[in-house]
Jmol script that loads the backbone (N, CA, C; Angstrom):
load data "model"
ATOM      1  N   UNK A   1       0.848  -1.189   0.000  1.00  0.00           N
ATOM      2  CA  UNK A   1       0.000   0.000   0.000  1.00  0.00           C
ATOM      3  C   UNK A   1       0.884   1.241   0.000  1.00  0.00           C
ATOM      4  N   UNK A   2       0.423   2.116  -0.596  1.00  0.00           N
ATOM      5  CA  UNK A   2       0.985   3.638  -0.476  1.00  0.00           C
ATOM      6  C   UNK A   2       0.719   4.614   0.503  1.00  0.00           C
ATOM      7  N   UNK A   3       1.586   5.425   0.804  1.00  0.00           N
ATOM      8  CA  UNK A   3       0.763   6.146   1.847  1.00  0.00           C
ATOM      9  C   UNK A   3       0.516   8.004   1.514  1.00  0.00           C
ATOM     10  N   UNK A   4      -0.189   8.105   1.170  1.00  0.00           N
ATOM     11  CA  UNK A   4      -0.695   9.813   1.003  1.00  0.00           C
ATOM     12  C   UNK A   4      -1.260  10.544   2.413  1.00  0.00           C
ATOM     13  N   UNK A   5      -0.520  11.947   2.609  1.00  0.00           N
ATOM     14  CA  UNK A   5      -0.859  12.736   3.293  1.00  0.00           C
ATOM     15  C   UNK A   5      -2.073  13.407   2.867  1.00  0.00           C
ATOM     16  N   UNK A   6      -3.091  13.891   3.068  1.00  0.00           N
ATOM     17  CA  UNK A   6      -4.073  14.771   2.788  1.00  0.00           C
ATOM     18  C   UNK A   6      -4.272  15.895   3.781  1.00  0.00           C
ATOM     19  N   UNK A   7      -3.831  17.622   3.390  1.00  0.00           N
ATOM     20  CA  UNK A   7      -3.786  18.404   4.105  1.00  0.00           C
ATOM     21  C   UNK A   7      -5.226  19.055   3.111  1.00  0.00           C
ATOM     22  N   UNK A   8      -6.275  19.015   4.524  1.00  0.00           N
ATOM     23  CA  UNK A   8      -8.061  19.064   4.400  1.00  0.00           C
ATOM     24  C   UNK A   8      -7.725  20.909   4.597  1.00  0.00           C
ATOM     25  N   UNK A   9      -8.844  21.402   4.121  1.00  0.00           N
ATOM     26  CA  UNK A   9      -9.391  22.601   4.222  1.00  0.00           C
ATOM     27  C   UNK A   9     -11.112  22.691   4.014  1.00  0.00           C
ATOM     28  N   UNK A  10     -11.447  22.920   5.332  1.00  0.00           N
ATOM     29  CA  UNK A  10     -13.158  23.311   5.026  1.00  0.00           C
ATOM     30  C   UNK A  10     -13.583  24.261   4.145  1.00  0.00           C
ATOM     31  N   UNK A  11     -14.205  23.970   2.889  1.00  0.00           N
ATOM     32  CA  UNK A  11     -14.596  24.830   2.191  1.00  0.00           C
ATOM     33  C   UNK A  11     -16.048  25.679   3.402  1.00  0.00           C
ATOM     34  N   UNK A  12     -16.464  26.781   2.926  1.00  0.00           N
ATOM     35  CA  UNK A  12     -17.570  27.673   3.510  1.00  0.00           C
ATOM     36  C   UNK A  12     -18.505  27.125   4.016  1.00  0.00           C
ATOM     37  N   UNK A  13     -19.188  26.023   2.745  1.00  0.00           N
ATOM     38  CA  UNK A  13     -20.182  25.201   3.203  1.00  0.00           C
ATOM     39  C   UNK A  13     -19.603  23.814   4.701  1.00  0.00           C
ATOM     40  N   UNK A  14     -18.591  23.494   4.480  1.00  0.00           N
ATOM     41  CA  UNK A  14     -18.067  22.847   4.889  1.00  0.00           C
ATOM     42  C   UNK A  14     -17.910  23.159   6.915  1.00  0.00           C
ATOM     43  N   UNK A  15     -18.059  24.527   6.836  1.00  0.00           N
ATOM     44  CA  UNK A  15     -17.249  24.821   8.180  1.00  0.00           C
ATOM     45  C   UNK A  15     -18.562  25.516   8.680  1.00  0.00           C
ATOM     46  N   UNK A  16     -19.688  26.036   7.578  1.00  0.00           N
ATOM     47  CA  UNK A  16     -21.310  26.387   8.287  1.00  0.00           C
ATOM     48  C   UNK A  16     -21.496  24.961   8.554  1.00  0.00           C
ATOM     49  N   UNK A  17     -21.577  24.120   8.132  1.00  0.00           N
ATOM     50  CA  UNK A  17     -21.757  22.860   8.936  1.00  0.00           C
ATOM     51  C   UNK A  17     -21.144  21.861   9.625  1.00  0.00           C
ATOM     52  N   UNK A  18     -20.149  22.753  10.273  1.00  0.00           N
ATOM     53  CA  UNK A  18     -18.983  21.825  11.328  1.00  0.00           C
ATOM     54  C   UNK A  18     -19.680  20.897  11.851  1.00  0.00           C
ATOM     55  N   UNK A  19     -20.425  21.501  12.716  1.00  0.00           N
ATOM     56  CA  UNK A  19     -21.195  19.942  13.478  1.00  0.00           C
ATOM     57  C   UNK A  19     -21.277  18.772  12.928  1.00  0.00           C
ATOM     58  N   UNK A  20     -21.645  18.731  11.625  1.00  0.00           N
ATOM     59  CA  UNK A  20     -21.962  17.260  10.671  1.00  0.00           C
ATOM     60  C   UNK A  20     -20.362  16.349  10.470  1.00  0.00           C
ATOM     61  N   UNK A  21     -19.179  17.672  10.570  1.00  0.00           N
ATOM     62  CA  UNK A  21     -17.565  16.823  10.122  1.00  0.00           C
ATOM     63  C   UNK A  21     -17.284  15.912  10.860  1.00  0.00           C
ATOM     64  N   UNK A  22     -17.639  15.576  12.075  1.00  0.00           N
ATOM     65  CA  UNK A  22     -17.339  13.888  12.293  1.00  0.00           C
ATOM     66  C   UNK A  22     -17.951  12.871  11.805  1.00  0.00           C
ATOM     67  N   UNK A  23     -19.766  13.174  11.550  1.00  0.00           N
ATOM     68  CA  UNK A  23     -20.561  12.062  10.695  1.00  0.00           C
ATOM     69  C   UNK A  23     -19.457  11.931   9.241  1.00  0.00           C
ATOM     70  N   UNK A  24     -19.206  12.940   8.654  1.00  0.00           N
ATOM     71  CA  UNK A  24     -18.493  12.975   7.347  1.00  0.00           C
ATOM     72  C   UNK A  24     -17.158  12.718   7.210  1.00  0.00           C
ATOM     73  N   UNK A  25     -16.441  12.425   8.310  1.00  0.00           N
ATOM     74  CA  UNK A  25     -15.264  11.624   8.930  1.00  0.00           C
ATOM     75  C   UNK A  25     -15.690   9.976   8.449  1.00  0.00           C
ATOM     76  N   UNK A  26     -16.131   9.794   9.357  1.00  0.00           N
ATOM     77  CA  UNK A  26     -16.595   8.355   9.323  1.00  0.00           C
ATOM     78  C   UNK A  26     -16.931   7.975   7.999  1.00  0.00           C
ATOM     79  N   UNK A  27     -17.901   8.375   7.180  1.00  0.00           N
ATOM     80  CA  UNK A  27     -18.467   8.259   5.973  1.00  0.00           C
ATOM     81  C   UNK A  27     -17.424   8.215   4.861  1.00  0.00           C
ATOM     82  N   UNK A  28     -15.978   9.097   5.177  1.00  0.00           N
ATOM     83  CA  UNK A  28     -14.898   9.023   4.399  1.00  0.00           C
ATOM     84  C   UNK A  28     -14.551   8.027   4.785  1.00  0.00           C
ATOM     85  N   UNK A  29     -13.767   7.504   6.065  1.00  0.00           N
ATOM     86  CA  UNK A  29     -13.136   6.311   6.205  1.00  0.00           C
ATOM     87  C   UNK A  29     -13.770   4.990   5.609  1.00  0.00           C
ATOM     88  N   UNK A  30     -15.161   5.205   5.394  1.00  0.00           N
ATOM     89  CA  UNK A  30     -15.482   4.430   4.808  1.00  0.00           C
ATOM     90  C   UNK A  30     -15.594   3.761   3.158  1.00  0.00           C
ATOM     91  N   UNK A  31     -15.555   4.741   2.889  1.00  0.00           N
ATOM     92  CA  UNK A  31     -15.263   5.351   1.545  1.00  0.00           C
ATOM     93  C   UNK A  31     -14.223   4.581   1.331  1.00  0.00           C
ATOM     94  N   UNK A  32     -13.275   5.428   1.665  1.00  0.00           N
ATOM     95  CA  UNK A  32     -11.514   5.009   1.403  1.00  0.00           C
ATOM     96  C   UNK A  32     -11.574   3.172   1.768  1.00  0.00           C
ATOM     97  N   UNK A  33     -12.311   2.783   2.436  1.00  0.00           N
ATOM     98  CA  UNK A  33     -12.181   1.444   2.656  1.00  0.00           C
ATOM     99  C   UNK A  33     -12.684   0.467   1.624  1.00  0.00           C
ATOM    100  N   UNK A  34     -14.030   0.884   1.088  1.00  0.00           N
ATOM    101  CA  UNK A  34     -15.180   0.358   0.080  1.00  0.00           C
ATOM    102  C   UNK A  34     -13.607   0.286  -1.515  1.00  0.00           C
ATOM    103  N   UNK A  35     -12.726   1.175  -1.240  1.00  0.00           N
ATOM    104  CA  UNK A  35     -11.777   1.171  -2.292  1.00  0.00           C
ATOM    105  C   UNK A  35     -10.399   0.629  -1.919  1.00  0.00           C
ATOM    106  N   UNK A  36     -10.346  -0.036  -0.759  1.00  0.00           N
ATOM    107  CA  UNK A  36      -9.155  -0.732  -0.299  1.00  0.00           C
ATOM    108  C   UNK A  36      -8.130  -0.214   0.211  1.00  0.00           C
ATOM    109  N   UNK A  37      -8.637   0.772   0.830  1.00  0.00           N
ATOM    110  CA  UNK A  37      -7.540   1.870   1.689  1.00  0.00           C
ATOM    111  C   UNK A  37      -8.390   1.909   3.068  1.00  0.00           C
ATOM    112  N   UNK A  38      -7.363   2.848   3.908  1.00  0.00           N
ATOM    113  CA  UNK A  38      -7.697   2.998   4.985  1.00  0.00           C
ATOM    114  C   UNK A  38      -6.991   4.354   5.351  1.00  0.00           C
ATOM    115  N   UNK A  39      -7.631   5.053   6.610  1.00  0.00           N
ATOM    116  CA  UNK A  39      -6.995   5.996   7.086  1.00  0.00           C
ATOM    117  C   UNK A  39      -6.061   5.455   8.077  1.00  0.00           C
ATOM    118  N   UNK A  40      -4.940   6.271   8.079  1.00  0.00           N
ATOM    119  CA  UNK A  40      -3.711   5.439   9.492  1.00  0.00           C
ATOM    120  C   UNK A  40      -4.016   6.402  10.563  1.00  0.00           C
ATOM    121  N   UNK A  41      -4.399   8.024   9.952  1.00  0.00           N
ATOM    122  CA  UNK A  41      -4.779   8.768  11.180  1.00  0.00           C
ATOM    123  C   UNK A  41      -5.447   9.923  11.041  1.00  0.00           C
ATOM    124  N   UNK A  42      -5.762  10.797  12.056  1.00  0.00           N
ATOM    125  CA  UNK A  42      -6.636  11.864  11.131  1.00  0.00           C
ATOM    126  C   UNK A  42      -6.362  13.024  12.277  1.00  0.00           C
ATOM    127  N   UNK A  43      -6.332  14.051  12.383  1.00  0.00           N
ATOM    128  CA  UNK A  43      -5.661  15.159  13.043  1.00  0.00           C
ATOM    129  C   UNK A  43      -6.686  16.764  12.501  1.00  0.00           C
ATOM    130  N   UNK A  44      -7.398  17.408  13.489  1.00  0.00           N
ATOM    131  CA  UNK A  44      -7.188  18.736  13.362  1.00  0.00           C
ATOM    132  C   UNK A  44      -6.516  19.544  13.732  1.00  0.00           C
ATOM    133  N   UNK A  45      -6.218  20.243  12.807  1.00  0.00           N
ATOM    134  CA  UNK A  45      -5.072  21.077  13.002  1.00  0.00           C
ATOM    135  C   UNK A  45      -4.967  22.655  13.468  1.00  0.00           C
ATOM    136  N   UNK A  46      -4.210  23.669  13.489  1.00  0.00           N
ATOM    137  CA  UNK A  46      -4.609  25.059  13.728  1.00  0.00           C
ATOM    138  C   UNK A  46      -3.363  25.549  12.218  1.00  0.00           C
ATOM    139  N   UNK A  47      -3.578  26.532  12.028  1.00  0.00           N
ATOM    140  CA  UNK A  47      -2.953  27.043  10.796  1.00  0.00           C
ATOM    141  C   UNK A  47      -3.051  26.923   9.245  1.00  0.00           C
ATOM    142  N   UNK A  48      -2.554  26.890   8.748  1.00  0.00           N
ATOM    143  CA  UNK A  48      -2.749  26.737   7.144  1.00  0.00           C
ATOM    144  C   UNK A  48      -3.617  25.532   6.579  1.00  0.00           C
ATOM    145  N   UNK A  49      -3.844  24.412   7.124  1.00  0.00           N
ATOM    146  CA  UNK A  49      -4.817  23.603   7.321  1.00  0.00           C
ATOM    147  C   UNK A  49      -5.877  23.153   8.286  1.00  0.00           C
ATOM    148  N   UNK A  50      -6.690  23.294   7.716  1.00  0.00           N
ATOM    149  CA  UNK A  50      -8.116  22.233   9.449  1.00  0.00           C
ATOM    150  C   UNK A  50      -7.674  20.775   9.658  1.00  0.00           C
ATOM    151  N   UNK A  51      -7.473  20.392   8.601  1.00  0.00           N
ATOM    152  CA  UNK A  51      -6.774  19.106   9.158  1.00  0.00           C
ATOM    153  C   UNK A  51      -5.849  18.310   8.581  1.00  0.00           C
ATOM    154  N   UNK A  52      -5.649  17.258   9.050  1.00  0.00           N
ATOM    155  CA  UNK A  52      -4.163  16.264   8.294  1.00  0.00           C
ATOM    156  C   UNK A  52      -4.857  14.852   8.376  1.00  0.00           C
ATOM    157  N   UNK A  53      -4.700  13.918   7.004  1.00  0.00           N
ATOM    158  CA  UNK A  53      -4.784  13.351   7.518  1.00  0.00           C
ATOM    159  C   UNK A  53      -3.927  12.211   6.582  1.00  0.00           C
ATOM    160  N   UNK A  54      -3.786  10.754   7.046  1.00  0.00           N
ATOM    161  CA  UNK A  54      -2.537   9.789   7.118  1.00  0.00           C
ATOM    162  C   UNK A  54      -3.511   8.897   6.106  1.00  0.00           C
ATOM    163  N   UNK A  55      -3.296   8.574   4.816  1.00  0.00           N
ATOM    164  CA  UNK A  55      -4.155   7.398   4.736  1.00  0.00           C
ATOM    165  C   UNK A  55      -3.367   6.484   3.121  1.00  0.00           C
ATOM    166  N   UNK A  56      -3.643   5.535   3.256  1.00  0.00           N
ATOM    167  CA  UNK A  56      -3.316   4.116   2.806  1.00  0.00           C
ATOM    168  C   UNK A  56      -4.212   3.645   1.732  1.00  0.00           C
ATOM    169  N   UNK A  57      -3.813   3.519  -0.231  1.00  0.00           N
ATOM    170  CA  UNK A  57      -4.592   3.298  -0.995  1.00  0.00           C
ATOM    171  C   UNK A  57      -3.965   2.221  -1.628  1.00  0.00           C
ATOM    172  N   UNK A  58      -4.188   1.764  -2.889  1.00  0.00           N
ATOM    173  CA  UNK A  58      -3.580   0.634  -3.232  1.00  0.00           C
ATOM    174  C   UNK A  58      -2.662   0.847  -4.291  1.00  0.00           C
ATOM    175  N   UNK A  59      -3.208   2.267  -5.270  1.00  0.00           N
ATOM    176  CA  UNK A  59      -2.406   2.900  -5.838  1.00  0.00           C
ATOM    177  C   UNK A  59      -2.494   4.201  -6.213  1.00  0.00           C
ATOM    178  N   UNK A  60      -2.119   5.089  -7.088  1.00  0.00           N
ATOM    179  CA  UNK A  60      -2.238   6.798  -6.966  1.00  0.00           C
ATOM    180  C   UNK A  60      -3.835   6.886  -7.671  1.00  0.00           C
ATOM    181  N   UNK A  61      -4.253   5.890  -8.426  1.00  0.00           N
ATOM    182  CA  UNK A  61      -5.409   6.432  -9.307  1.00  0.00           C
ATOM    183  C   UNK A  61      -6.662   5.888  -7.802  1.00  0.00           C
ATOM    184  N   UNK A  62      -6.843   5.036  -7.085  1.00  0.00           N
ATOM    185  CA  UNK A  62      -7.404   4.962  -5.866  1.00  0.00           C
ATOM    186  C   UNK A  62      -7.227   6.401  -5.107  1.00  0.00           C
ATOM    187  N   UNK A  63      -6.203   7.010  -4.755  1.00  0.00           N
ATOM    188  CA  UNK A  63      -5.971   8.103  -3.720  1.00  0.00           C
ATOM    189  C   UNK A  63      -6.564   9.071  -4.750  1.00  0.00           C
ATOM    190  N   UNK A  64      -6.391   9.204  -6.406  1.00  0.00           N
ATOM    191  CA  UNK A  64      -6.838  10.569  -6.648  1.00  0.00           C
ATOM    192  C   UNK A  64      -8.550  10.476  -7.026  1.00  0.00           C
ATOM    193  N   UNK A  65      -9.452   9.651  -6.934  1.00  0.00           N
ATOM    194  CA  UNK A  65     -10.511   9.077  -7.063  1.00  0.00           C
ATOM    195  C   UNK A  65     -11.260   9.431  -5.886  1.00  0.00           C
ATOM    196  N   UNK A  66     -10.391   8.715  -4.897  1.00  0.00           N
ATOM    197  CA  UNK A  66     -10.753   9.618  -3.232  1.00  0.00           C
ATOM    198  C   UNK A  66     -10.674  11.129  -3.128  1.00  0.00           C
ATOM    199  N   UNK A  67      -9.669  11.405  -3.452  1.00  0.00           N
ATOM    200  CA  UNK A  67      -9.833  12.984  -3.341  1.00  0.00           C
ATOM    201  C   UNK A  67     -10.707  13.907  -3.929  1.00  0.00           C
ATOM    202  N   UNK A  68     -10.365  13.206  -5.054  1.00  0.00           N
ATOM    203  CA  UNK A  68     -11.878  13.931  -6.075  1.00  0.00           C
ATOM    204  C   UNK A  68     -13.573  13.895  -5.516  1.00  0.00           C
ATOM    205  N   UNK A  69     -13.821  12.491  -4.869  1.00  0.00           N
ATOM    206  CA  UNK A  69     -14.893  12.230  -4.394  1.00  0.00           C
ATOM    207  C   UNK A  69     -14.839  12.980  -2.749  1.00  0.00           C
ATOM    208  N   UNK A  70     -13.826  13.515  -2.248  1.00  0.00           N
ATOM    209  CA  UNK A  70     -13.972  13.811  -1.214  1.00  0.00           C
ATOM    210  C   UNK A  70     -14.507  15.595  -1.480  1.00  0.00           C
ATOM    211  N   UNK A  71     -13.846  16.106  -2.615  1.00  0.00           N
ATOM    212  CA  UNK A  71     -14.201  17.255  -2.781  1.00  0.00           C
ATOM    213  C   UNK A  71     -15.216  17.891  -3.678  1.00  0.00           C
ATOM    214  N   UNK A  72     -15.922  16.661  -4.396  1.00  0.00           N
ATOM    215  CA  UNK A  72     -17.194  16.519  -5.008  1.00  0.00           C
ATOM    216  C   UNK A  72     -18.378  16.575  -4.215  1.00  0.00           C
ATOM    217  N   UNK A  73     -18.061  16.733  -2.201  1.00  0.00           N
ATOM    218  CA  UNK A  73     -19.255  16.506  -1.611  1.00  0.00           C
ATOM    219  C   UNK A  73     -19.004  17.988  -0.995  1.00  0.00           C
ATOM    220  N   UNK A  74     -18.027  18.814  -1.853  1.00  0.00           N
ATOM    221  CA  UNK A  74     -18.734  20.409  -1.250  1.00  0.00           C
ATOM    222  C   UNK A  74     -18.525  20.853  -0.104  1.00  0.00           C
ATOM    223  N   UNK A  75     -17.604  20.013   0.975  1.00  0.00           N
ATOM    224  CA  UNK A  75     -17.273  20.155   2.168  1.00  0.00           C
ATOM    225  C   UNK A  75     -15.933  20.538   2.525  1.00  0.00           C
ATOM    226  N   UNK A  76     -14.860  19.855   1.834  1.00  0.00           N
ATOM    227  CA  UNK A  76     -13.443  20.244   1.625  1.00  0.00           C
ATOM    228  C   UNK A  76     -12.837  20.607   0.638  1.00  0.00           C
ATOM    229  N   UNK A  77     -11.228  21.241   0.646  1.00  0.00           N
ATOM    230  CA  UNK A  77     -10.699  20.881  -0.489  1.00  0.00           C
ATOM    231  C   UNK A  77      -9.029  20.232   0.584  1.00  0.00           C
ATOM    232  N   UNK A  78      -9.000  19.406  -0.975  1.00  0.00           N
ATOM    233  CA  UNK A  78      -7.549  18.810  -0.354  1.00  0.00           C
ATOM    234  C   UNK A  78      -6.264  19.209  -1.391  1.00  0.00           C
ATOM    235  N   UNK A  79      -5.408  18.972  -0.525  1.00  0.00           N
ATOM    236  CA  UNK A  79      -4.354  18.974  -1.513  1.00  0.00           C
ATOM    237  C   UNK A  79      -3.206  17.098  -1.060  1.00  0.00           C
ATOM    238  N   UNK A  80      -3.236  16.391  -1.675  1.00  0.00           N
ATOM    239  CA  UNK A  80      -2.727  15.131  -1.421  1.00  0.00           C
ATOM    240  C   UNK A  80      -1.276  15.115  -1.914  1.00  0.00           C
ATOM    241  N   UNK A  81      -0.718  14.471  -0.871  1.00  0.00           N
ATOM    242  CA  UNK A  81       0.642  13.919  -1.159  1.00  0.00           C
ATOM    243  C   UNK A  81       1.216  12.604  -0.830  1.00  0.00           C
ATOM    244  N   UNK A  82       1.539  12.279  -2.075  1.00  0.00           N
ATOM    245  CA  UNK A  82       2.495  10.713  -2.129  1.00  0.00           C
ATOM    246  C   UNK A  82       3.549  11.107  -0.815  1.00  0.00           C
ATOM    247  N   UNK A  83       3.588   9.749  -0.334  1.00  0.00           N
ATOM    248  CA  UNK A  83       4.244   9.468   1.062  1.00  0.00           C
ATOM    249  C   UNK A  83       5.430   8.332   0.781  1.00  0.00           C
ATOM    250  N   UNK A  84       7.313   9.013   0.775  1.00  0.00           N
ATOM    251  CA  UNK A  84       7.630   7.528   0.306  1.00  0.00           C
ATOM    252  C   UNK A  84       8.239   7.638   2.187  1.00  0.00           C
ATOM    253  N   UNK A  85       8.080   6.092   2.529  1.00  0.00           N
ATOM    254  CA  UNK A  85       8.369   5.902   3.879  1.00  0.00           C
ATOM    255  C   UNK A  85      10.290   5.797   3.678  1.00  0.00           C
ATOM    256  N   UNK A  86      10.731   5.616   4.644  1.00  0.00           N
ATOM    257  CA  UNK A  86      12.143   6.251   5.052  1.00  0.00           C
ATOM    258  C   UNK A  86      12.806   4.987   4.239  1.00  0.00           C
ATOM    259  N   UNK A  87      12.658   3.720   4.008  1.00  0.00           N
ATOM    260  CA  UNK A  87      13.296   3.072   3.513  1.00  0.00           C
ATOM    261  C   UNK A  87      13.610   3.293   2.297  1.00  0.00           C
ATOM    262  N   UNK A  88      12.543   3.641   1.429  1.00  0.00           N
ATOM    263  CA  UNK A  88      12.289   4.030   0.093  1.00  0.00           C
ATOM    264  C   UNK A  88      12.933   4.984   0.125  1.00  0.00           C
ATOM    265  N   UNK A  89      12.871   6.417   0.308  1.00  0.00           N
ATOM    266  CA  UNK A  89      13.780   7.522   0.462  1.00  0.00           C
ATOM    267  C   UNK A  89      15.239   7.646   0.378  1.00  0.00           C
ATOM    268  N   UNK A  90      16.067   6.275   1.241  1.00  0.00           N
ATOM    269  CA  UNK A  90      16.945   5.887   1.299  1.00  0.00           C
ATOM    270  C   UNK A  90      17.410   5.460   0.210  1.00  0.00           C
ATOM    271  N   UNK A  91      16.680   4.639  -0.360  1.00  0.00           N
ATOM    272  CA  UNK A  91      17.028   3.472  -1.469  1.00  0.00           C
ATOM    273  C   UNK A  91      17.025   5.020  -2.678  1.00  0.00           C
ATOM    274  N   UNK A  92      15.842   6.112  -2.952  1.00  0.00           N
ATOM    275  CA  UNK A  92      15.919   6.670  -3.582  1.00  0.00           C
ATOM    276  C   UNK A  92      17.418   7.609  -3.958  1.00  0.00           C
ATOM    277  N   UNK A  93      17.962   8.239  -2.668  1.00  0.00           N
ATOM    278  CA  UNK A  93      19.082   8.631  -2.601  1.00  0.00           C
ATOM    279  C   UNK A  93      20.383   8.223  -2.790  1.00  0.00           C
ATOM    280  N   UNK A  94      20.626   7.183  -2.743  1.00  0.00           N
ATOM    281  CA  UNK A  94      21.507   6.361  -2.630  1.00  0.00           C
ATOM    282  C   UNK A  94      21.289   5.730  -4.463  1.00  0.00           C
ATOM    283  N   UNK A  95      20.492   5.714  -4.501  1.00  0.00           N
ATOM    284  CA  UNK A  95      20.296   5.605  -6.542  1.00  0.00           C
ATOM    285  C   UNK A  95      21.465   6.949  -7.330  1.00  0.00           C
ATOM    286  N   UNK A  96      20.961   7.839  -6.462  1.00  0.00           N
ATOM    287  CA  UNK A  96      21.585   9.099  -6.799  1.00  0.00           C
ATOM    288  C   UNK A  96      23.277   8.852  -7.739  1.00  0.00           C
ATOM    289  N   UNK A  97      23.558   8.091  -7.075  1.00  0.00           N
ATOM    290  CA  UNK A  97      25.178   8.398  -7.929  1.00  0.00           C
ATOM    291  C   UNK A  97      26.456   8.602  -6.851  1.00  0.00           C
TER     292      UNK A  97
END
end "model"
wireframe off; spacefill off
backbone 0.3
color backbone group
């Protein structure tokens, strides 16, 4: 599995209806699951984002499918990032030359 960061931002509609963002928490994790991912974690935040969150797809066209569908419901926008874990990173650098 891959791992993508997703740094969330409540769109307008999104944050007039704070109260509903944990039902719509859940409803994502579920989501992401119905497509063979999972969230590893989920975080609100203070500053340049409302939230962070950690999650696990099977490949990039799964994570950008999610994102799209996450911001097709008018509540967020995301910006997603490929996650290479420290081993990979290593191996990447060390390719270097």
């Amino acid at each position: 599995m891959t791992t993508y960061i997703m740094l969330l931002n409540w769109t307008e509609t999104g944050v007039k209806n704070v109260r509903e963002s944990p039902r719509r928490l859940d409803a994502a994790r579920k989501q992401l699951a119905d497509m063979g991912g999972s969230f590893k974690a989920f975080y609100m935040t203070m500053g340049e984002h409302d939230m962070v969150a950690v999650c696990e797809a099977p490949d990039d066209a799964v994570a950008a499918r999610f994102a799209l569908q996450l911001g097709m419901g008018g509540n967020v926008r995301s910006c997603t990032l490929k996650a290479f874990p420290e081993a990979a990173y290593r191996e990447i650098i060390a390719s270097l030359g």
